[in-house]
Structure formats: structure tokens, C-alpha cells
N, C-alpha and C positions, 0 to 999 in steps of 0.2 A: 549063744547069749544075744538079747534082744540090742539093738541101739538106740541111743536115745536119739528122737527125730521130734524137730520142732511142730510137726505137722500134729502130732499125740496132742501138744496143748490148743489148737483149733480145735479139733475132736472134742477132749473135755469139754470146752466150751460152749460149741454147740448140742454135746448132748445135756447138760446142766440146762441150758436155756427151754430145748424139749421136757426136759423132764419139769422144768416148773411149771412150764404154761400148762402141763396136762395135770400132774397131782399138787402141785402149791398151789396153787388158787384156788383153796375149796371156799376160803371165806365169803361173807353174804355179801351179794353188792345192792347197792340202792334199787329201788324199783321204777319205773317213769309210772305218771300219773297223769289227770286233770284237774283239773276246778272244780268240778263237783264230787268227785270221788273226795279231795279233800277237804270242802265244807262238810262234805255229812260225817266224816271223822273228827272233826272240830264238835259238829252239834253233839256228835259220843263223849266228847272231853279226853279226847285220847292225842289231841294235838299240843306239843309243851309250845311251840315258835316256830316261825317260819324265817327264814332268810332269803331274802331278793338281792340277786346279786347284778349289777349291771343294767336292773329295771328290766330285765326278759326272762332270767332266770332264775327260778323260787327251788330253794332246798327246801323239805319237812322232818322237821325233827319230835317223833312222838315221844311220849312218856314211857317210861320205864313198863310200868306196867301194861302198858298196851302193844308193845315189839312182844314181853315175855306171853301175853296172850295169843298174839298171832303166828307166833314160832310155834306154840304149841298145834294149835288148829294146823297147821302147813304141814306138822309133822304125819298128821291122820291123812289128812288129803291131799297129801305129796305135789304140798304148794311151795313156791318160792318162800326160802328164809329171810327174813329182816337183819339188815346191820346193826350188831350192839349199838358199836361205836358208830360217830358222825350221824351222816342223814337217813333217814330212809326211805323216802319219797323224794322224788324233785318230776319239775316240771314246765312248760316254757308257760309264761303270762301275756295278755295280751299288751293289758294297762295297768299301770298302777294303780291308776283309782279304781275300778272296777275291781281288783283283789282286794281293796280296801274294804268295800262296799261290801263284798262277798264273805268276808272275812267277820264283819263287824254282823251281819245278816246273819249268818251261821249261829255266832255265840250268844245274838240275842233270842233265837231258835230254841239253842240249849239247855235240855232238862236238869242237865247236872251244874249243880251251885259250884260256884270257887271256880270259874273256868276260863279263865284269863290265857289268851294267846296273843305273845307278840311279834310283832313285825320288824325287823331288819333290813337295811337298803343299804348294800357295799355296794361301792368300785371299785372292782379288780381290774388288773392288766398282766396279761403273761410276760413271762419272762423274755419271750425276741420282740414284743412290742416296746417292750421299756429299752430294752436294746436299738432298736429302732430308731425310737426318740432321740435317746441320749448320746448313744454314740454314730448314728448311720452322719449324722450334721457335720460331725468331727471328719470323719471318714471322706467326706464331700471335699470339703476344704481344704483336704491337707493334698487330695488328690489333682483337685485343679492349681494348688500351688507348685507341687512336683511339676504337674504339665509345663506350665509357664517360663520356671526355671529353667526346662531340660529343653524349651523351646531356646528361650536366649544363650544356653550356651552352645546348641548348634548354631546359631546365628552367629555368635561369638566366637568363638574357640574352635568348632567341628569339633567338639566332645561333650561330651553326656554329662559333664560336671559345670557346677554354675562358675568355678573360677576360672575357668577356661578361657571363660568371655575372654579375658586382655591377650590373648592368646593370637600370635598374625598367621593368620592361615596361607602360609606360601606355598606353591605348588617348588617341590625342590624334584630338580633334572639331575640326577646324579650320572659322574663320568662313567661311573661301571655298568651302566646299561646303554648297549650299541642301539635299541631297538627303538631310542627318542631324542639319538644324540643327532644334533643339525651339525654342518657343517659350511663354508663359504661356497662346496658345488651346489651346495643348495638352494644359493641364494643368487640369484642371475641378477644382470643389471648393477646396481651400485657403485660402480667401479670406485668413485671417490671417496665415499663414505668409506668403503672399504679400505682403503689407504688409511683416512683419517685412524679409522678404530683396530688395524693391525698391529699397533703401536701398544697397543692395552695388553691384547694378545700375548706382542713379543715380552712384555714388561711378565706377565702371570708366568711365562715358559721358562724367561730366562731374568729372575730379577736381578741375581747378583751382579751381572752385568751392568744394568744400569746404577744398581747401589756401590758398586765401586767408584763411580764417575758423581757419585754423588746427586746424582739425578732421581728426582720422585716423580713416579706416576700419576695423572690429573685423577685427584679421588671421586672424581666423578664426571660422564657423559650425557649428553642431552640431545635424543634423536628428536630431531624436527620434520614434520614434511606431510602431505595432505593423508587422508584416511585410505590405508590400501596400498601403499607404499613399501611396506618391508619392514618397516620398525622391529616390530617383536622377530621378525624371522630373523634379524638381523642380531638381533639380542642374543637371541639363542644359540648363533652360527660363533658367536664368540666363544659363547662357553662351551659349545662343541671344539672348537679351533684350542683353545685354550687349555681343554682339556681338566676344567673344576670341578664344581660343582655349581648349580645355576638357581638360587632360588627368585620366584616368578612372582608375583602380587599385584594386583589391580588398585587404584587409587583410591577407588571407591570403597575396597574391603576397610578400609580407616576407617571410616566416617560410618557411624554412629548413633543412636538417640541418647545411650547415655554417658555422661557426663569421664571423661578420664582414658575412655573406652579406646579410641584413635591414639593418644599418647603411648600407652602404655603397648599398642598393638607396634608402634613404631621402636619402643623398647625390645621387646620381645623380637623383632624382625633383626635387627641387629647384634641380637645378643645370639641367634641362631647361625649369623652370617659369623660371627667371631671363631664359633665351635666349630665351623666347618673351611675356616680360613685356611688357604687363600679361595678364596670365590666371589663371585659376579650374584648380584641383588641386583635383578630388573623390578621396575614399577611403571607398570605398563598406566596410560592415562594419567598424568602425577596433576592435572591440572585440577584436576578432582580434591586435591587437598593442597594444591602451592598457587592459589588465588591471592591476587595481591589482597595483603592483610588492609581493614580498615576502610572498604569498600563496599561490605557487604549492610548496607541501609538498614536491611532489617533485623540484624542479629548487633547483640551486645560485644562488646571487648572482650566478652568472655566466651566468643563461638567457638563450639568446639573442633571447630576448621582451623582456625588462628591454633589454639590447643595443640591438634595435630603437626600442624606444618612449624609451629615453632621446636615442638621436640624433635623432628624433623632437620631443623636446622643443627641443633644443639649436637646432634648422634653425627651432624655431616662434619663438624665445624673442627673438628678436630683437639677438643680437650677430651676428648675418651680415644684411646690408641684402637685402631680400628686397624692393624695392618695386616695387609692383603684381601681388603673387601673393597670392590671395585659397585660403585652404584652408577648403572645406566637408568635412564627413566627417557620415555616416550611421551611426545603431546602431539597435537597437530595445534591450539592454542597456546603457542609462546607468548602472544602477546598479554597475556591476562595473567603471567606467574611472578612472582613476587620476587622484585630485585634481590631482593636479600638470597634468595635460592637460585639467585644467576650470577653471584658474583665469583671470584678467583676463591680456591681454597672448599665449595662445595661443589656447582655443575661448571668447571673448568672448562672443559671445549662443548662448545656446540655444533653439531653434525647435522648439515641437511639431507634430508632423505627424500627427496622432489620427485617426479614426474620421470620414468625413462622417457630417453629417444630413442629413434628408430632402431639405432644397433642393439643397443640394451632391450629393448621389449622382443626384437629377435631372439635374444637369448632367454628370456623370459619364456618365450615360445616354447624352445626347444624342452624349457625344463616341465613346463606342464605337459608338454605333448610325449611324455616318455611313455606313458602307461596307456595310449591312447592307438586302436590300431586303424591306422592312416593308408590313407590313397596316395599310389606314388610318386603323383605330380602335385603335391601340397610345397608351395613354396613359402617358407616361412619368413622370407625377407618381402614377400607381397603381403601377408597379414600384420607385421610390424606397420609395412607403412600406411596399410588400411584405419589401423587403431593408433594415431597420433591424440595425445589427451589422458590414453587409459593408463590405471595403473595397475601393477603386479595383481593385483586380486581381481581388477577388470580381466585380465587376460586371462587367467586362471576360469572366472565364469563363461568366457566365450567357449573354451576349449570344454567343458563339460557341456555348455548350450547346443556347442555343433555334435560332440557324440549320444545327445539325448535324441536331438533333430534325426541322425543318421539312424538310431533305433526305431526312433517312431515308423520313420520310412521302410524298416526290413533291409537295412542297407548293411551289406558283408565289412566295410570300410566308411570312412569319414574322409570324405568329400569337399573340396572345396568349395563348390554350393553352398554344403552343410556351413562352412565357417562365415561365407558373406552372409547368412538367414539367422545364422546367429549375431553375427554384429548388427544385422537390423533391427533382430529383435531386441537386444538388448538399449539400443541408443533409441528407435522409433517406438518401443512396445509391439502391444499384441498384433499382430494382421487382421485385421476386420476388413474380409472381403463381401462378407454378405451383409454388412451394412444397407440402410436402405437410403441410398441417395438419388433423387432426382434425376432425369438429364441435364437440365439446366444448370441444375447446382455443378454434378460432373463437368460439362464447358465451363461453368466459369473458372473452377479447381483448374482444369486444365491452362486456361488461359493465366492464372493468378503462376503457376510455377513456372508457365512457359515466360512471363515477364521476369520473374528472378533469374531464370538461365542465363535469357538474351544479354540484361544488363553486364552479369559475369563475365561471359562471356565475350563482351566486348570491351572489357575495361580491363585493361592490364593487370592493375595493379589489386583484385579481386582475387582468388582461389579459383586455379581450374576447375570447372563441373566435369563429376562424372555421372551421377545421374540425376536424372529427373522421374518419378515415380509417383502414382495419382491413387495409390493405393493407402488406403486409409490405415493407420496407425495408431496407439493412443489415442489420443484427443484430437489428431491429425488427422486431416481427409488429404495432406500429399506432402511432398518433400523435394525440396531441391540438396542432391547432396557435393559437397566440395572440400579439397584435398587440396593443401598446399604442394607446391612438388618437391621444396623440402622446408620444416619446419622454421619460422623465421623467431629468428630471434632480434632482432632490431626492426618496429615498425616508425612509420613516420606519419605525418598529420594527411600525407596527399594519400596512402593507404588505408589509413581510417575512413577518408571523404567517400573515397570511391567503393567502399564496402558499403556504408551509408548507403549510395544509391543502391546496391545490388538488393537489401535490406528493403529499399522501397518500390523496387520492380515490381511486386507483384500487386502491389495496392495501384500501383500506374496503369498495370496492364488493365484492371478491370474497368479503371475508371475510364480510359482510352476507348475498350470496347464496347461497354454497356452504359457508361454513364451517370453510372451510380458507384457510392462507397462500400462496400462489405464488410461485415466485423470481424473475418476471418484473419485480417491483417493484424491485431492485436498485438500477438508475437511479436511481429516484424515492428511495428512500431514503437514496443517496448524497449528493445534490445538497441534500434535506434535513437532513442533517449538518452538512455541509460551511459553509449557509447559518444554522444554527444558532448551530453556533461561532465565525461569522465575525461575528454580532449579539453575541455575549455577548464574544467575547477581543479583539474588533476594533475595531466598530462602538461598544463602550459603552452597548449597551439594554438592560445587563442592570441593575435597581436593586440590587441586591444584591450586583456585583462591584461597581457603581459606574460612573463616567465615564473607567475605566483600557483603554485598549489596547495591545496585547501584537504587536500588527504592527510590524514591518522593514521599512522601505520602503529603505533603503539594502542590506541583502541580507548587512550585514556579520556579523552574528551566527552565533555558534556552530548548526548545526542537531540537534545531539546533543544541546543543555542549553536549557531550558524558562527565560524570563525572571519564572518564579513557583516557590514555592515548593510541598511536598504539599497544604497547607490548600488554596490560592487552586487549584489545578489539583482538588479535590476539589467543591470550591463552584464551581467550572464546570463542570463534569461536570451538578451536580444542575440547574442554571439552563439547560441544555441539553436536560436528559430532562424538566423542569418546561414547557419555550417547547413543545416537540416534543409532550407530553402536552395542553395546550392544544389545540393544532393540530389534533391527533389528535380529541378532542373534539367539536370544533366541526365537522369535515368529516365526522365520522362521526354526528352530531344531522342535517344537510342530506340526507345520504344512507339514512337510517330512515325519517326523514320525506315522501321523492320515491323510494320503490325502485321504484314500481308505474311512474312516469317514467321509470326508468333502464332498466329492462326494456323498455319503449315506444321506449326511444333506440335498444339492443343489437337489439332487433328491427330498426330501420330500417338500421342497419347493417349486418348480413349481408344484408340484401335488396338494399341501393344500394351498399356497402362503402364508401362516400366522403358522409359528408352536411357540407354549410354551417349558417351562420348561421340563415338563414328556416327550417331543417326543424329547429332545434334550437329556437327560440323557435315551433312551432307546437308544442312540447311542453311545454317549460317556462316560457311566454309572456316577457316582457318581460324583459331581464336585467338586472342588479344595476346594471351599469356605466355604462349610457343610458337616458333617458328620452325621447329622441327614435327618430325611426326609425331603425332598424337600413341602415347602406347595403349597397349590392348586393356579396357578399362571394363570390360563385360560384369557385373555385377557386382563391382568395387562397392563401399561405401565406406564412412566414416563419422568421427566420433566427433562431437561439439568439445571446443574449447573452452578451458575455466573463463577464459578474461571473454564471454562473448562471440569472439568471430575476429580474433585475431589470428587465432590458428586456423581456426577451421569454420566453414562459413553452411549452416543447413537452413532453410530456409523451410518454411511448413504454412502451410494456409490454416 
């Protein structure tokens, strides 16, 4: 017995189709024609109307009796049939007047009386062209409105729906995956911070302890401290230690064009942290939405920054039970966030997160340098105190700089080399050795760093030189570089004088030996300014203004108006050009007195282009700063300090 298979009604269907197109269609179809084939049918009277359809296409529709004549003749002479029904001629026109013409010419022709033909003029339109029209427009608009939508709620929400938008896209570090969990080995350096925020730690681990003693946790942390310091790494290293769950957000994902949009994102953030309670809510960059409110000139009371940062407060503030959500937030601009988000009860302790020293960026060392394979004489307590200034993320790029450096070269290991050519690169820029400089210009470069060494080096209270280098860097054609021998943290007015001079060493040397001023001094001149002003309106070393400082440390001041008056800004001026003329003096006495030296330096310079420590004391023997022996300083260099040239003193023509 046969089965039944869907396949049978294809078949059907395509033989039905064969079989019409071959015996259903015997009916007559129209015939094509011309113009004058049907005037001279017209002049027979056998034309009943014509129809123009669209002004290019003409149907013909004969009379009764003249289809039944011509069917018959077709039948003898085994001609094409005529359509009963509809037309039976058509044909393309060229003009309408000209059918007009042609038409009216014919019947006036016409022998046969009573012989009226008329003319019809439709416009049609097919069925996909009306289509076309009336809905393709529809079709348009509804699809660039989808677009726009599905664009804002990825902007929004990270979903494909427009209510998403309010929606706060937190990156969440869950405890049950080891493979992105940070911990405190991971975080070298800190050591205080660390103290400070183990406290959060011990509270998440073990709260009951502290909830018997009646003791609450600060509901919220505030890491401080320059860009590159460990903040987020430090965020994270809790709620690895912690052992939560870690949701992550940028400050900026708040902020918004439209109106509700940050509010509600800050809702939604919280309300996530509740579900997943107990847990850590970092907000990386918070300054991005906790700008002191009522500040911002251009925007109305109704910014939707203020918007933000007030439901912000409201979620911190403690009339919604938020228990066991700990909120850290990161800025390097403390000074610009809005009291009300720094008081007791929301960001409770603040935690600085500053600059390692030497022992700390040692261990910083160690932790980038795990993956890194090294030469066995890399000492890592010599690159800590090479990079005084840098932070966690400086040290991190030097230690990929030196094994990109050791690649380049085909090198099996990474090289201590490798590491001094990477801290050059990264503090001096690129090495442009094939620059095209002059002789001339060369001695005078030579002469301009050999004046900055000498000064240093004869003035105590300067930063020991370890090199001097005429090789062109950056924007640099040379550099003088200098290392405290160990970081100071307390300077004094006679320390700033005499860096001053080292600062103006090299503009001395040129003018001593050639007698003209150079632009190349710019720098040096700047940073002497800069360092002047900052002892006399700042620091209070001047006797003469007094023990008055005229610094902002909160940022809130006007920057158009001056907190002194013409006098006091006129008697600073003079005790600036008075410190600076001192300065000037006394570098410019060191360098009359050793030029026949400096010249002896600039010589070894263009011969080596690169000299240390030992070939600068086999000139100008012992220096100011030691009385012990000098250590082995072979390709040392070092890193400029934030405040200028209190830590660290490089000098560049």
C-alpha cells in the first residue's frame, strides 16, 4: 500500500501549472500593432474606441462586427484570432497630439457615414508602485526610528530595549570566578592605605563581631592620590580579600543627555548592590558626577549633574537600609567634590593613595617583573631608586618598555641596559640620534649641560649628577640627569636657592663662553620662575612678604582676581627678581671660576656624547654632596619630580 508523502502535492502542482500553460490558454490574445495599420482601420469604420493609457500606451477596441469578420478570414488563412472580449490591438504612441491628429485625419478620410471613434486617456499605476508610494515612507520611518531607539538603549542600559536606558551598566567581579579575582599580593606598595581599608575587609568577613560591640562600618571610602597609583587595583584587591561580590562603574557612565537618565542609573546601581548584599560598589572617577553643586556657570539648577549626585547623596545618606553595601569611589580631584559627598555618614574615611618610595616601588618591581624573563644581575633595589616620582603604572610601563627594547635587539633576556633605555625613553622621549645639528650648535649643547653639572655639582645642597648626555630627545638636544641619594621630604629656602642656580647654569655657561643668550634655556628659566614664586607667594621664605601664603589648596577661588593687593603683588615681583638675581650670582661666580673645566667637560661630551658620574669627578674631583665614594652610577638615570626639581633635578637645553 502506497504512503502518503507531502512531496505528491508539489507534483500535483507542478504538473497543473504544465498542463495550463500548454492546453488552457488557447484563448485569443491582443495583437501589437501601429499607427497606420490602425488609421486605415478607423477609415474602414471598424474602430468602436481607442484607449491611452499613461499617454504611451493605446488599447484598440474594434466593433463587433469587424473581430467576427476577421476571425473568420484568420480561420481560411490560418491567421491569428481576435479577442472577443477587451482589446484587440494595442500599441506604444509616440505623442498624444499626433494620435489626435491621426486619428481625427483617418475619420475625416472615412467613407463610411456614422463613424465616430473616441479617445480615452487613463492613469494607471501597478499594484508595487502604489505600494511603493504609500507604504515604502511608512517602512522608512519606522525603521530609522527602531535604529535610534536600539541605539540609546545600548548607550543606555547595554540592552536592545529602549527601557534599559535607566539601567547602570556595572561591570560585577563575582567571588566564584578565581580567574579575575585580585588580591592584596597583587597590590605591592600601599602599605598604609592598606591598613586603613583592611578594616572594611575585616568588617565584610567577620561583621558579627563588630555588631556585637555595637560598632558600624564607615558606609563609605574615598581613595585619593595622583593618576597611576593603584586606586582601582586597590578596589578590587578588597573585594577579592573580602571575598564578595565587586560591582565596578565609571562616573562618567551617569552622565547623560537625557534628562532622569543618571538619577535613575544611580537607582538601579544600588538596587543591584542590595540583591547581591553583602558587597563592594566601586565608582571609579566619582568626580565626574560629585562637582561641587551650583558652580557650574553654564548649566541651570536643574543640571542633570546636581540630578545625579543629589540621588547619589539620598541612596548614601542612609534613609534606605543599604546593609552590607560598602561604596569605595576613586578621584585624583578631591578638591572639586561637593562637601555634602565628603561629610560623616556617606564618604567617611579618606584614604590617600600617593606616590611609592623607594622600598614600595621595589616591590612594585618585583610584581610586574614576575612574567618577565630577566638577566641575573637585575637588581631591583637599583631601579626603585632610579624611578623616584614614578607611579605603579609608570613602573609597570618601564618593565614592558625594557622587554620590548630587549626584543627589538634579539636579546635571550632583559637587561639592565634594556631597563636604563627604557626609563630614558620614557622620561626623555624618543632618541633622535640622526638629527641634523650643526657643530656649533653641538658645543654649545655641550657647553649649556656642562654649565648645569658644574653648578650641581659644586653646591651641596643640589641633587647629585649622574649623567650628562648631548643626545637629543623629545624636544631636547641634551639633558643633565640628577638623583637625590635619598628622597627628601623636608626642603628649606637655602635648598631651593641653590637648585635655582643649578637651573641657571647652563644659560651662564653659554653666556660666559660665547657671549650671547640662547632660546634653548626656556625650560630652565621656566621652572625657575615658577620655583621662585612658589618660595616667595607660597612657601613664605620670603622675609620681606613675611610667613603669608597666597595658595588654594581647595581650588575654590576666583582665578581672575589675585588674593593681594598692587603693593603686596609689587614686593613680590621685587623678592622674586632679588632670590633669582642671588641665584644668578652665585652660579655664574662657580662657572668663571671652573670654565677652563667646563670646556674639559663639553670636550668629553662630543667625543662620548653620554658621560657618568666617574668622568665628571675625574674633572671636577670630589663633589659638593659626598664625601664618601661616589657609587657605580654607569647609565643610571631618573625621573622629574611633580613639585619641579625638589626631588629630582634634570636639566635639558
Amino acid at each position: 500500500m502506497l504512503r502518503f508523502n507531502f512531496m505528491w502535492i508539489w507534483g500535483i502542482i507542478i504538473l497543473s501549472i504544465i498542463g495550463y500553460s500548454l492546453f488552457g490558454n488557447e484563448s485569443a490574445a491582443p495583437l501589437k500593432s501601429n499607427t497606420n495599420d490602425i488609421t486605415k482601420l478607423i477609415s474602414q469604420g471598424e474602430v468602436e474606441r481607442i484607449v491611452v493609457i499613461n499617454k504611451s500606451d493605446a488599447k484598440v477596441y474594434l466593433t463587433d462586427e469587424a473581430i467576427e469578420r476577421h476571425n473568420k478570414e484568420a480561420e481560411t488563412s490560418k491567421k491569428a484570432l481576435l479577442p472577443k472580449e477587451g482589446e484587440q490591438y494595442f500599441f506604444t504612441i509616440g505623442s498624444v497630439e499626433l494620435l489626435d491628429q491621426a486619428v481625427k485625419d483617418a475619420v475625416a478620410a472615412s467613407e463610411v457615414e456614422n463613424n465616430p471613434v473616441s479617445i480615452e486617456y487613463l492613469e494607471k499605476r501597478s499594484r508595487w508602485d502604489n505600494f511603493l508610494v504609500n507604504i515604502l515612507p511608512w517602512i522608512f520611518i519606522i525603521a530609522i526610528w527602531i535604529f535610534i531607539f536600539r541605539g540609546m538603549a545600548r548607550g543606555g542600559g547595554g540592552g536592545g530595549n529602549i527601557m534599559n536606558v535607566g539601567k547602570a551598566r556595572a561591570q560585577v567581579f563575582d567571588k566564584d570566578n578565581p580567574d579575575k579575582r585580585v588580591t592584596f599580593k597583587d597590590v605591592a606598595g600601599l602599605e598604609e592605605a592598606k591598613v586603613e581599608i583592611m578594616e572594611i575587609v575585616d568588617f565584610l568577613r567577620k561583621a558579627d563581631k563588630y555588631r556585637e560591640l555595637g560598632a558600624k562600618i564607615p558606609k563609605g571610602a574615598l581613595l585619593v592620590g595622583p593618576p597611576g597609583t593603584g586606586k582601582t587595583l586597590l578596589a578590587k584587591a578588597v573585594a577579592g580579600e573580602a571575598n564578595v561580590p565587586f560591582l565596578s562603574i565609571s562616573g562618567s557612565d551617569f552622565v547623560e543627555m537625557f534628562v532622569g537618565v543618571g538619577a535613575s542609573r544611580v537607582r538601579d546601581l544600588f538596587e543591584q548592590a542590595k540583591q547581591k548584599a553583602p558587597c563592594i560598589v566601586f565608582i571609579d572617577e566619582i568626580d565626574a558626577i560629585g562637582r561641587a553643586r551650583g558652580k557650574n556657570a553654564g548649566f541651570s539648577g536643574n543640571d542633570e549633574r546636581e540630578n545625579t549626585l543629589n540621588q547619589l547623596l539620598t541612596e548614601m545618606d542612609g534613609f534606605q537600609t543599604n546593609t552590607g553595601v560598602i561604596v569605595l569611589a576613586a578621584t585624583n580631584r578631591v578638591d572639586i567634590l561637593d562637601k555634602a559627598l565628603m561629610r560623616a555618614g556617606r564618604f567617611d574615611r579618606q584614604i590617600d593613595v600617593g606616590l611609592p618610595d623607594a622600598k614600595e616601588r621595589e616591590a612594585i618591581f618585583n610584581v610586574h617583573l614576575r612574567h618577565i624573563k630577566l638577566d641575573n644581575a637585575i637588581d631591583r633595589q637599583f631601579l626603585a631608586k632610579q624611578t623616584p616620582g614614578f607611579s605603579g603604572a609608570d613602573i609597570a610601563n618601564v618593565c614592558n618598555e625594557a622587554a620590548l627594547i630587549a626584543a627589538r635587539n634579539d636579546k635571550k633576556a632583559v637587561t639592565r641596559e634594556d631597563f636604563i633605555a627604557a626609563i630614558d625613553r620614557i622620561i626623555g622621549g624618543l632618541e633622535k640620534r640622526n638629527k641634523n645639528i650643526s657643530p656649533a650648535e653641538r658645543r654649545a649643547t655641550a657647553i649649556h649641560e656642562a654649565g648645569h653639572a658644574t653648578v650641581m655639582w659644586m653646591l651641596k645642597e643640589c641633587d647629585p649628577v649622574l649623567k650628562v648626555t648631548i643626545i637629543p630627545r623629545g624636544k631636547s638636544l641634551g639633558a643633565t640627569w640628577a638623583v637625590p641619594e635619598e628622597e627628601r621630604v623636608h626642603i628649606t629656602d637655602n635648598t631651593l636657592s641653590e637648585q635655582l642656580s643649578g637651573l641657571l647654569g647652563g644659560r651662564i655657561a653659554e653666556e660666559v663662553n660665547y657671549g650671547t643668550l640662547g632660546a634653548g634655556a626656556l625650560s630652565d628659566l621656566e621652572r625657575a620662575t615658577k620655583m621662585t614664586y612658589a618660595m616667595v607667594a607660597y612657601y613664605g621664605m620670603s622675609k620681606k612678604i613675611g610667613p603669608i601664603s597666597f595658595y588654594d589648596s581647595t581650588g575654590a577661588r576666583d582665578t581672575f582676581t589675585k588674593p593681594y593687593g598692587e603693593q603686596t603683588a609689587n614686593e613680590i615681583d621685587a623678592e622674586v627678581r632679588r632670590i633669582l638675581d642671588e641665584a644668578y650670582t652665585r652660579a655664574r661666580n662657580i662657572i668663571e671660576a671652573n670654565n677652563d673645566k667646563i670646556n674639559a667637560m663639553a670636550d668629553m661630551l662630543l667625543e662620548k656624547e653620554t658621560i657618568y658620574a666617574e668622568d665628571i669627578e675625574s674633572i671636577l674631583g670630589k663633589s659638593a654632596q659626598t664625601k664618601t665614594e661616589l657609587p657605580k652610577t654607569e647609565g643610571a638615570t631618573i625621573a622629574p619630580a611633580e613639585d619641579g626639581g625638589s626631588e629630582v633635578t634634570i636639566e635639558k637645553e
